[in-house]
Structures are given as structure tokens and as C-alpha cells.
C-alpha atoms as an extended CHARMM CRD file, in Angstrom:
* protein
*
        85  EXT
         1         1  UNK       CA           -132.3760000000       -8.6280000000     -112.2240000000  PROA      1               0.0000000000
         2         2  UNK       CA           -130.4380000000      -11.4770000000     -113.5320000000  PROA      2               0.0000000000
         3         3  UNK       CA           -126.5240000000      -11.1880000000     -113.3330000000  PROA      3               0.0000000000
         4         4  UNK       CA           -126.2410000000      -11.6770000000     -117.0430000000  PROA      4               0.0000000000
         5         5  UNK       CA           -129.1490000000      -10.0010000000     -118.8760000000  PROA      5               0.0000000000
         6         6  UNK       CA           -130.2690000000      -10.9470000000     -122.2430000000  PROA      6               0.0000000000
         7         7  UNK       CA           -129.7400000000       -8.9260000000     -125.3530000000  PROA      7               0.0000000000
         8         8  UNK       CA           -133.4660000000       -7.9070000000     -125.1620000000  PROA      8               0.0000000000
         9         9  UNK       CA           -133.0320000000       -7.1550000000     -121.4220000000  PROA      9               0.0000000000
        10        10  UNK       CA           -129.4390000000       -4.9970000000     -122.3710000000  PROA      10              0.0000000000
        11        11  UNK       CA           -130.9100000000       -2.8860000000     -124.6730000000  PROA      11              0.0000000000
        12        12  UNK       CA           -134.2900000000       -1.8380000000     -122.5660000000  PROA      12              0.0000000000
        13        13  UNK       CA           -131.7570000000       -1.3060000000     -119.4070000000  PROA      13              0.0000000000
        14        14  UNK       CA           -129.8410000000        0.8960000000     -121.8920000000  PROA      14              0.0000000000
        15        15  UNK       CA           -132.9910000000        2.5470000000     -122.7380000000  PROA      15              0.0000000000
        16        16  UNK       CA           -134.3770000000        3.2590000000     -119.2040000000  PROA      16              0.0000000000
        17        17  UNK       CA           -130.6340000000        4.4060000000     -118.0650000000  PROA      17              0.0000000000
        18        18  UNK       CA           -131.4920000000        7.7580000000     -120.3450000000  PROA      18              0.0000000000
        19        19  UNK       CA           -134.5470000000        8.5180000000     -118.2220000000  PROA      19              0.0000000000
        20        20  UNK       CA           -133.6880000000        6.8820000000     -114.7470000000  PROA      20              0.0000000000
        21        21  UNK       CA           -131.1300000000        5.8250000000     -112.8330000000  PROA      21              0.0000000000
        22        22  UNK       CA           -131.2160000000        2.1510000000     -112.5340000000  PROA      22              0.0000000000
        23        23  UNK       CA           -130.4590000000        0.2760000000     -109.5670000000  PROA      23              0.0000000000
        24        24  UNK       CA           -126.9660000000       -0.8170000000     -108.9270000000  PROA      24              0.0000000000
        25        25  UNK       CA           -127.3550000000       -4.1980000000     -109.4980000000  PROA      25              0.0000000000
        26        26  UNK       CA           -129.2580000000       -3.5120000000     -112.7010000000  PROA      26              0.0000000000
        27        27  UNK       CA           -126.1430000000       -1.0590000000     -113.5580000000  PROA      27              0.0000000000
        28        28  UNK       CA           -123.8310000000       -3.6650000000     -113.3010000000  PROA      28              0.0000000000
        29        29  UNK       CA           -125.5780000000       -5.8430000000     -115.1350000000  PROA      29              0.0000000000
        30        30  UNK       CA           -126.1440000000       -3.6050000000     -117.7890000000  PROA      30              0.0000000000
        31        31  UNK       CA           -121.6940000000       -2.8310000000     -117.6480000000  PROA      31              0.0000000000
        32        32  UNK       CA           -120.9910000000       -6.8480000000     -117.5870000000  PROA      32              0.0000000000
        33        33  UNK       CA           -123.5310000000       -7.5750000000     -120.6230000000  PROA      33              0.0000000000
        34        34  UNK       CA           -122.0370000000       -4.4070000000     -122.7580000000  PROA      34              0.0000000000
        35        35  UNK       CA           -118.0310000000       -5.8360000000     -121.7950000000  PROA      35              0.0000000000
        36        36  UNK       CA           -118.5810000000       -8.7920000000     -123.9560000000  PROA      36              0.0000000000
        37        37  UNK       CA           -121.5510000000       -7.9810000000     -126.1390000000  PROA      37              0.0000000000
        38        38  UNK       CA           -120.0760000000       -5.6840000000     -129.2300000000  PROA      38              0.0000000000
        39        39  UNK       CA           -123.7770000000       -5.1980000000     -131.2100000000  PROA      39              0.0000000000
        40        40  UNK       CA           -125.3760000000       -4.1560000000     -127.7760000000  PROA      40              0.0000000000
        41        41  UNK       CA           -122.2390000000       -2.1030000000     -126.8470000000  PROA      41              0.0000000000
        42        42  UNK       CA           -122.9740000000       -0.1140000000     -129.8490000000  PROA      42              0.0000000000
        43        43  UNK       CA           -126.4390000000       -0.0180000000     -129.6580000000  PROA      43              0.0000000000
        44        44  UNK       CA           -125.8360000000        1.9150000000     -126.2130000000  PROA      44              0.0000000000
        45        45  UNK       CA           -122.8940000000        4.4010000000     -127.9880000000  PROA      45              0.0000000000
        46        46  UNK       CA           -125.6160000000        4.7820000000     -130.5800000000  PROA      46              0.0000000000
        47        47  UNK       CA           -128.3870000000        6.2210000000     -127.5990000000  PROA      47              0.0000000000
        48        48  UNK       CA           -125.2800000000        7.8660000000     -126.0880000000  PROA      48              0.0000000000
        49        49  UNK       CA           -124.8550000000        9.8190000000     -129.2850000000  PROA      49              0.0000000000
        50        50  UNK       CA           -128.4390000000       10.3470000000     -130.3090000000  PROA      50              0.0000000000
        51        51  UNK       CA           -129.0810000000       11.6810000000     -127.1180000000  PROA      51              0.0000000000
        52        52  UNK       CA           -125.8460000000       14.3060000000     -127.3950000000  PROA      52              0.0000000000
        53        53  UNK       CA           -127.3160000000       15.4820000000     -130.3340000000  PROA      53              0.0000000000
        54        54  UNK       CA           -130.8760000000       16.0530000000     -129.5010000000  PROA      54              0.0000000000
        55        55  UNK       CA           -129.5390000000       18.4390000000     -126.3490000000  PROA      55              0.0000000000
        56        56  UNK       CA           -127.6120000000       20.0180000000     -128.6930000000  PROA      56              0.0000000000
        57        57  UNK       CA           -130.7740000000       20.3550000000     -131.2830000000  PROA      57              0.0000000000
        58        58  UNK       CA           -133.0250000000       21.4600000000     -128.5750000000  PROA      58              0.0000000000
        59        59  UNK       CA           -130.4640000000       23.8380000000     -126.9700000000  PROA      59              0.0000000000
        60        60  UNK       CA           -129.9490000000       26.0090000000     -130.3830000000  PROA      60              0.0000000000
        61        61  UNK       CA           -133.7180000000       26.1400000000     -130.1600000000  PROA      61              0.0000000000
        62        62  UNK       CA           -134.6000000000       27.1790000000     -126.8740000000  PROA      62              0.0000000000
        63        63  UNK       CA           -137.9680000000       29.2290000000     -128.1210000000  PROA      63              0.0000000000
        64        64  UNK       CA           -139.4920000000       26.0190000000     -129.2240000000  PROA      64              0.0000000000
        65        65  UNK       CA           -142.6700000000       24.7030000000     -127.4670000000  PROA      65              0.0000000000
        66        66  UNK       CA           -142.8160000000       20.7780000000     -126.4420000000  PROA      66              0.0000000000
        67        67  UNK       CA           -144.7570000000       18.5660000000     -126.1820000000  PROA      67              0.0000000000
        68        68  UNK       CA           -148.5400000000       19.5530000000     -124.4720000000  PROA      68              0.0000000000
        69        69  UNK       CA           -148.5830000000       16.8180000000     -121.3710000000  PROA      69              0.0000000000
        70        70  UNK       CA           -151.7120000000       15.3380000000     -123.4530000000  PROA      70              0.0000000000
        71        71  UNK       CA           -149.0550000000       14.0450000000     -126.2750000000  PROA      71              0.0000000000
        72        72  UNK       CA           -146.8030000000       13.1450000000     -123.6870000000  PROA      72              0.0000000000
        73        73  UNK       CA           -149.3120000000       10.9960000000     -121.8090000000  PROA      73              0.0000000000
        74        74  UNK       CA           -150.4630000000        9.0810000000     -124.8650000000  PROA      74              0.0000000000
        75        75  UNK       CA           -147.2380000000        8.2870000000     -126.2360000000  PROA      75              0.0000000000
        76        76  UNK       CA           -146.0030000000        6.8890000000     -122.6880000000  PROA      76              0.0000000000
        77        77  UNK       CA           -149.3460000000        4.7400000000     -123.1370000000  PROA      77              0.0000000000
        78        78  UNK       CA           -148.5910000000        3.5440000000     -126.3200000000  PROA      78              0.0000000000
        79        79  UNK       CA           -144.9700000000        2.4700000000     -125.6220000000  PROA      79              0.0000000000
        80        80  UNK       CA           -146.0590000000        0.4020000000     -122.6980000000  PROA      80              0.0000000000
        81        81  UNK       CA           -148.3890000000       -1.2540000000     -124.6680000000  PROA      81              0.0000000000
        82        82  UNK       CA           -146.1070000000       -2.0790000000     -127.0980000000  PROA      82              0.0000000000
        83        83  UNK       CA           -143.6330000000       -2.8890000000     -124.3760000000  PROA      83              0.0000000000
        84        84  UNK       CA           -146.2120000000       -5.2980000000     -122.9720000000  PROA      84              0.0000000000
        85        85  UNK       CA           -146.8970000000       -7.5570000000     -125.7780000000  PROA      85              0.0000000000
């Protein structure tokens, strides 16, 4: 990982920090872009929030089903196509 990522490279970190925890080097990356950067700073308050709300969404409905592993599977596949190109 580069010291000082890209905007591009921010925002996917940002991304990938909700499901995994990055590296520390990718971490601190991620810290020194958002410091100076105030659309990708947002960007990441904006996944901060959305992700708030959807555990509050899916906690006040506990009974509902997700998603079969099938759905799961193909929309993993379809991001990292998209991803890809």
C-alpha cells in the first residue's frame, strides 16, 4: 500500500474497513488520506452512518430472513467484476 492513497484507493479502503480489518499500514493510510481529504472524509462518515442505521434497521427486525448464500455468492461475483474492470 502506498503511504498516500488515491481518492479511488481511500474510498475502497473505507469500504473494505466495514467488512475487514485492514492491515496497519493500510489503516494508516486510510487515517493520513481522510486528515486532509474533506469529500473522502465524508464519504467515510457517510458509510459510518449508513452502516449505524442498517444495524439499527435489521435489529428492530430480528424475524427477518437474509439473504440465501446463493444471492450472497452472486452478488460478491458481480461486485468483483465490476471491481475488476
Amino acid at each position: 500500500m502506498k503511504w498516500m492513497p488515491t481518492c479511488k484507493d481511500a474510498t475502497e479502503l473505507a469500504s473494505r474497513a466495514l467488512d475487514e480489518r485492514l492491515p496497519l499500514s493500510s489503516r494508516m493510510a486510510l487515517r493520513l488520506h481522510l486528515a486532509i481529504c474533506d469529500n473522502c472524509a465524508r464519504f467515510n462518515l457517510q458509510l459510518q452512518e449508513m452502516r449505524r442505521l442498517f444495524r439499527l434497521e435489521t435489529a428492530a427486525d430480528d424475524d427477518a430472513p437474509g439473504l440465501a448464500p446463493e444471492a450472497r455468492q452472486r452478488i460478491a461475483s458481480e461486485l468483483q467484476k465490476k471491481l475488476g474492470s
